[in-house]
N, C-alpha and C positions, 0 to 999 in steps of 0.2 A: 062730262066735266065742263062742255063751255058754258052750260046754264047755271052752274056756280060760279057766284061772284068771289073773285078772292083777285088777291095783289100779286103779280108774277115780276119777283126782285132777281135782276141777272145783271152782272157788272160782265158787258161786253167789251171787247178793245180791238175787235175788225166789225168792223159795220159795212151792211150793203150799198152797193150803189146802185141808181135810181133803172136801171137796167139790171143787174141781179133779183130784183124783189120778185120772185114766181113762187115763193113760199107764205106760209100763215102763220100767225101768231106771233113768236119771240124770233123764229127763223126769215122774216119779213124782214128784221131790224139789224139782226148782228150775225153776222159771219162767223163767230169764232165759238155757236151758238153749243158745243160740246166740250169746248176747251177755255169756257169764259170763267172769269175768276169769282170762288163762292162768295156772296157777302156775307156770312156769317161766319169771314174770319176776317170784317171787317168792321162788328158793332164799335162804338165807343164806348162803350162798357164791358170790351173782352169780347174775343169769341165766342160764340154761338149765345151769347147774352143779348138777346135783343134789347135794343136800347130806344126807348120813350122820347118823342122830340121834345125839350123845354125851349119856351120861347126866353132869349136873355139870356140863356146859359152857352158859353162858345164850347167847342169841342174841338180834341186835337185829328190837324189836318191828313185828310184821309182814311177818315173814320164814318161810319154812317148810324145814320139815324130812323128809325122808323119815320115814314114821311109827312104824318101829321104827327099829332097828340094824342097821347089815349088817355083812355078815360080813368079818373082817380074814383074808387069806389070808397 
């Protein structure tokens, strides 16, 4: 899997300190690396609706966004 490129989204809220870090990947950064909160009950277009970034357009706070733009076909 590491030689696929892909986006790894985890909404952490304990994070390690610079003496904790003896792990890889997403467990290098957050602590709370099994009990961190899903984002995809936090699109701004509804749960599990992933939501498109518009540049200009605001979104209500504490909501996310995918974190560029995608492509319009």
């Amino acid at each position: 899997m590491a030689r696929v490129r892909h986006l790894h989204l985890q909404i952490g809220q304990q994070y390690c300190q610079k003496e904790e870090k003896d792990n890889w990947g997403c467990k290098y950064f957050i602590k709370d690396f099994y009990r961190s909160l899903n984002p995809h009950d936090y699109w701004a277009d509804g749960p599990k609706n992933v939501t498109c970034f518009e540049k200009g357009k605001e979104y209500k706070r504490g909501t996310l966004t995918y974190p560029i733009p995608c492509r319009k076909n």
